[in-house]
C-alpha positions in Angstrom: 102.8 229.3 192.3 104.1 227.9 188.8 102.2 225.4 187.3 104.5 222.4 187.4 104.7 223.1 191.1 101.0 223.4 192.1 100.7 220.1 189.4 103.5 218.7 191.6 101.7 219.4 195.4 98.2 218.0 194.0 100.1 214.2 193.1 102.2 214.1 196.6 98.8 214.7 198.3 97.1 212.2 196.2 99.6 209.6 196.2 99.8 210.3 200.1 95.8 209.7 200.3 96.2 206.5 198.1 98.6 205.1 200.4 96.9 205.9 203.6 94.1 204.1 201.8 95.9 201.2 201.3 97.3 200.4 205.0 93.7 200.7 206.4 92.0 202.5 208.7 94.1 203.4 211.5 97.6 202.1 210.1 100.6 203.8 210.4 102.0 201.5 207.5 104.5 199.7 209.6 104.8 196.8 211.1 107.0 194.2 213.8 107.6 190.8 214.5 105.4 189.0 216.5 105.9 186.0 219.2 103.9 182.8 218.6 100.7 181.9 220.0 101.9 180.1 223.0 101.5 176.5 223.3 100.0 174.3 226.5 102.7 172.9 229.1 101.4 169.8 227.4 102.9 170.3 224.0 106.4 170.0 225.6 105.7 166.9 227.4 104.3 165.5 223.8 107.3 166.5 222.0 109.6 164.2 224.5 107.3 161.8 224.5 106.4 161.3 220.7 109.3 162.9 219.4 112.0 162.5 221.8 113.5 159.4 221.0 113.7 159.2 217.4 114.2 163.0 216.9 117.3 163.2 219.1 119.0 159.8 218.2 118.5 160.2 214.7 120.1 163.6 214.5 123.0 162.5 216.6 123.1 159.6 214.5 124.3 162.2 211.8 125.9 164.3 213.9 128.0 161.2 214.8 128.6 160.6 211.0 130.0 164.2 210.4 132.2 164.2 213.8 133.8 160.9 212.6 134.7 162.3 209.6 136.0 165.5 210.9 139.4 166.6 209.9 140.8 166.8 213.9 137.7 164.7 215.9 139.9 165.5 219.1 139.3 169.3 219.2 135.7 168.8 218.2 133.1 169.0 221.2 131.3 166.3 220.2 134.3 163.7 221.0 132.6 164.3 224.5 129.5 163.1 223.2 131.0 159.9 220.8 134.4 159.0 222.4 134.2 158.6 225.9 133.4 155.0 227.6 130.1 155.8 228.3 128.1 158.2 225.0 125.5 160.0 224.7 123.2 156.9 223.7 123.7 155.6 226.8 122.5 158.9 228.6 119.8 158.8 226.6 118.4 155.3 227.4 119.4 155.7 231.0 118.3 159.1 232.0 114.7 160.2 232.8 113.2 164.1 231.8 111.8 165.6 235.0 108.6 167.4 233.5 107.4 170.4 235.8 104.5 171.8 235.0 104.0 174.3 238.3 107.5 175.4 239.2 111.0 176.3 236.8 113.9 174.2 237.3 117.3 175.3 239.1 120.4 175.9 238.3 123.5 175.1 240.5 123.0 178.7 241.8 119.1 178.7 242.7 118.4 180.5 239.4 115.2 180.2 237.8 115.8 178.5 234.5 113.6 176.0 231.3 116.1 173.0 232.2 118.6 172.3 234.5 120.8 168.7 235.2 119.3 169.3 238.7 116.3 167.4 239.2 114.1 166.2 242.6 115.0 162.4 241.1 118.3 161.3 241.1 119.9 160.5 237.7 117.4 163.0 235.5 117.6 165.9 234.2 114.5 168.6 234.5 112.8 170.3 232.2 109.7 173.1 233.4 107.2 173.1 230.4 105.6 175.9 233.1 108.5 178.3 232.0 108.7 176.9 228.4 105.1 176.9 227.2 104.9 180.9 227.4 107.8 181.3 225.1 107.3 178.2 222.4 104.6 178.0 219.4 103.1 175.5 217.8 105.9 176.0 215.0 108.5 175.3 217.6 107.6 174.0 220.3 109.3 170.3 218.9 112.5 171.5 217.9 113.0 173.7 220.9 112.0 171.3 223.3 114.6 168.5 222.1 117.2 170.9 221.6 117.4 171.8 225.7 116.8 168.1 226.1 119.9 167.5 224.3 121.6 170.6 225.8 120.9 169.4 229.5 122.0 165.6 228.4 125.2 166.4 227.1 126.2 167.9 230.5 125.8 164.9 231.8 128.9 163.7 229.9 131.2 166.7 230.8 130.1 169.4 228.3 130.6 173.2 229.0 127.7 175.9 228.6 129.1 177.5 225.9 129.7 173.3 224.3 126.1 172.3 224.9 124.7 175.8 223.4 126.8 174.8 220.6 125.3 171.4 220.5 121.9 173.2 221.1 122.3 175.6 218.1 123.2 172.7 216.3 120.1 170.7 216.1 118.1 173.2 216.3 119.4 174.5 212.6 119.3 171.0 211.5 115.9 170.7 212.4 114.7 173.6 210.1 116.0 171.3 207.2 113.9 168.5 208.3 110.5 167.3 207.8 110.3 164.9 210.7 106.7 164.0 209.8 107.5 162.9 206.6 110.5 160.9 207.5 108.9 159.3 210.5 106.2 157.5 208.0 108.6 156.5 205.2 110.6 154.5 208.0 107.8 153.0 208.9 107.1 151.6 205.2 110.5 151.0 205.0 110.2 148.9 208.1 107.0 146.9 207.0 108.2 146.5 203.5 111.7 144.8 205.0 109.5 142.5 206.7 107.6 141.0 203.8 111.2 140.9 202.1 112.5 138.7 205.0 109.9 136.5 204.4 110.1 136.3 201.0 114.0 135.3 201.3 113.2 132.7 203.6 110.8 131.0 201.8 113.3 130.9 198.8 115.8 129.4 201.0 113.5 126.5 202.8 111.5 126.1 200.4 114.0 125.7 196.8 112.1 123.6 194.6 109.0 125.7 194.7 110.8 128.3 192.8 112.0 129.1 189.3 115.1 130.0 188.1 112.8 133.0 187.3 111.3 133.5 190.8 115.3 134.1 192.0 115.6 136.4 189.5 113.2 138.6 190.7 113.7 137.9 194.3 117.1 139.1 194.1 115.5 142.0 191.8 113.6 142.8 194.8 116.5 143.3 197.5 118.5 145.5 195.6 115.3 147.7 195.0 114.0 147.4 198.9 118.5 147.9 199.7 118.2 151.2 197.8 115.1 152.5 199.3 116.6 151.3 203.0 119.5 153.4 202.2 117.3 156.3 200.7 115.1 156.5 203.7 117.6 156.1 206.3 119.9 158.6 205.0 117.6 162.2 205.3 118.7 165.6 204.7 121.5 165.5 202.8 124.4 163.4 200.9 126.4 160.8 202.7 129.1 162.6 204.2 126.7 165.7 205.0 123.5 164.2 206.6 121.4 165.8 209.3 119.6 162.8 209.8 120.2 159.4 209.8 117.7 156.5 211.4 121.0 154.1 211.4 123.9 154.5 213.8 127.3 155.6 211.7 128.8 151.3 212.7 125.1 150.2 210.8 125.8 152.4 208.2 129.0 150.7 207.3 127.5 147.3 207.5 125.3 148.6 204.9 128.1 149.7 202.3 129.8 146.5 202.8 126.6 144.2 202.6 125.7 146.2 199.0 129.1 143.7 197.9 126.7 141.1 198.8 123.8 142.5 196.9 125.8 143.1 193.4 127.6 139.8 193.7 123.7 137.9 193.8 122.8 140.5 191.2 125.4 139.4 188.9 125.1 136.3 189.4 121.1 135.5 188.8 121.8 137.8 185.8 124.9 136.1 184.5 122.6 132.7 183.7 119.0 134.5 183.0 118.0 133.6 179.5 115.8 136.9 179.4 118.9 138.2 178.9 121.2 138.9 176.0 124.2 136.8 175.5 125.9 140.0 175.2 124.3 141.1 178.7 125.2 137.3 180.2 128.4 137.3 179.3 129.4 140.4 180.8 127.7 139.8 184.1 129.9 136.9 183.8 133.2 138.8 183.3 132.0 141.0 186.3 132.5 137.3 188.4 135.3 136.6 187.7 137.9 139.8 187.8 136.2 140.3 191.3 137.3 136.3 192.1 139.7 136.0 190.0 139.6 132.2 190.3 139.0 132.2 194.2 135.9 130.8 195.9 135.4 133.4 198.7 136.9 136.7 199.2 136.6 139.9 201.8 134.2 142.3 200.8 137.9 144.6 200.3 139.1 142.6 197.8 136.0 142.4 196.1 135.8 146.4 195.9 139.4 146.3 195.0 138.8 143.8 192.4 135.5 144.9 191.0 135.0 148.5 192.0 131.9 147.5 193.7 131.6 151.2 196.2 134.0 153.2 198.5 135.7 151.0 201.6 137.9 154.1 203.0 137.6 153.7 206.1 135.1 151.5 206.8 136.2 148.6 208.7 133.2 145.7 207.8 134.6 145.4 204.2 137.2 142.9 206.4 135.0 141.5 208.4 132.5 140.0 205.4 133.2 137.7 203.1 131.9 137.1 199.5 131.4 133.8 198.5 131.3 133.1 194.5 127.9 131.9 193.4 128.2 128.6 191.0 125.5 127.0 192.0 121.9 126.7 194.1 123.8 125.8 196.8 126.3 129.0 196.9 123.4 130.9 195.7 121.2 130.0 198.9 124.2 130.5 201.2 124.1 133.8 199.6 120.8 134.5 200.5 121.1 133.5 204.4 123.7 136.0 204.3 121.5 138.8 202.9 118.4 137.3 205.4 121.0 137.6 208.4 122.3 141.1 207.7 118.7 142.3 206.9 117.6 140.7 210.0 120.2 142.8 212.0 118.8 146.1 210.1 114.7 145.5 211.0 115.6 144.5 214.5 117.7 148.3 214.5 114.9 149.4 213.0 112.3 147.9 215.3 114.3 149.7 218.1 114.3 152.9 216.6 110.4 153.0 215.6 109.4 152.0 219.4 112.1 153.8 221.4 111.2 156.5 223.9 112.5 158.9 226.4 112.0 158.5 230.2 109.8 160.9 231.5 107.9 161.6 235.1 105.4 164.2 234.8 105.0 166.2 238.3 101.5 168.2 238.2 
């Protein structure tokens, strides 16, 4: 045998040995994908009872958002979901989850299946964490849960299989984008730190003459920094028009792009008479006023976009309904402020909803 070859033999078997060396005793070197450590039937009954709620109306929230702003809404399956006289909100609030934990659910045929629209109680779906448990891990066990939730629901408003699978996939690739954790606890900041603000505002507006010019200043400092972590929070997993999840309904959403008219018009207006600021900075505040006025004393929210450029109105219909008053004086600037107090009111009480809300449920054992 030549050299090079017998040189040649001697490195494959080495390299070979090295290798089998590395795997470990026993290995063949490969290797597959595993199934996850199954879960208790009780981790499905936790994830629609902790998670239910706010996890499935805050992704239909955004779902909502991106179906309304669909190019042909009528040919999308979730008009069935948004459209009809009765939505999928109301199914929600109305319609208990049949939990069974000895027994699978049925379909229409007698099959065997994890949920079904066919429950012992009239008006609920059924879920059988007995059949789910075996197949769901720790690392899924949420998402999967509310997806079939939402999959069984939506049948309740007309959808066909191959619709609610749709729906199903849906969430369920949402839900990888989606810290839920995370976003749970910063709405709950959100939602204790708007409640110091409302009473903050109030005291300003009862209370006048215990307050600076200086004190306004920074209370109206304040709302547009708690207005832009509200809108921050609330809007989760992506930009305006793309969001997988949204703790406001798409109609609260607009109240908050109009009501930001309300917040730049007390901005400019505290700022337009602060003597911590320039003459230069005053005076241009000022200018600000009047093009979006232009010499009237209230105006729609529309016309102040229009006239100042304050932030998109397409097609959003509560830049009508809300008018801007111009702020000359304590008076005017304290009307101002009930309006910010009302609309702010409106959001924590959403808010309050949201935070406590929870899905029927009747556990049979």
């Amino acid at each position: 045998m030549p050299k090079f070859q017998w040189f040649s033999t001697v490195m494959c078997l080495v390299l070979l040995c090295l290798n089998l060396q590395a795997a470990g005793p026993g290995s063949g070197g490969g290797g597959d994908t595993i199934n996850p450590i199954a879960v208790e039937p009780d981790a499905v009954m936790m994830a629609v009872e902790e998670y239910g709620f706010p996890g499935i109306v805050g992704w239909l929230h955004g779902a909502e958002n991106k179906y309304r702003r669909s190019q042909d809404p009528k040919n999308d399956p979730y008009v069935k979901l948004f459209a009809g006289p009765k939505t999928i909100y109301d199914i929600l609030k109305t319609t208990p989850v049949e939990l069974r934990f000895k027994e699978p659910c049925y379909d229409v045929s007698g099959q065997a299946k994890d949920g079904s629209i066919y429950a012992y109680k009239s008006g609920a779906i059924c879920l059988s964490p007995f059949l789910m448990a075996p197949k769901l891990g720790e690392t899924n066990v949420k998402e999967q849960t509310l997806a079939l939730v939402l999959h069984e629901m939506s049948h309740l408003l007309g959808t066909t299989e191959d619709e609610a699978i749709r729906i199903q996939n849906d969430i369920l690739l949402d839900f990888t984008h989606i810290d839920f954790d995370d976003f749970w606890q910063k709405t709950t900041r959100a939602h204790n730190a708007m409640m110091s603000l409302l009473h903050s505002i109030d005291d300003h507006i009862q209370n006048p003459s215990k307050f600076s010019s200086a004190d306004f200043t920074t209370l109206v400092e304040s709302i547009a920094s708690k207005n832009e972590d509200i809108e921050t929070t609330m809007r989760f997993g992506g930009s305006f028009s793309t969001e997988r999840f949204m703790m406001m309904s798409p109609q609260m959403e607009d109240k908050m792009e109009a009501n930001l008219c309300v917040v730049t018009n007390l901005n400019n207006a505290v700022y337009a008479t602060d003597p911590h600021q320039t003459a230069d900075m005053r005076h241009s505040y000022q200018e600000q006023l009047d093009s979006a006025f232009r010499g009237q004393n209230e105006i729609t929210a529309t016309s102040y976009y229009n006239n100042a450029v304050c932030i998109d109105a397409e097609k959003n219909p509560e830049f009508d309904n809300l008018r801007i008053r111009r702020i000359d004086n304590q008076s005017d600037l304290l009307a101002s402020l009930q309006q910010e107090e009302d609309f702010l009111s409106i959001l924590w009480t959403n808010m309050e909803d949201y935070i406590v809300g929870q899905l029927q449920f009747i556990e049979l054992r």
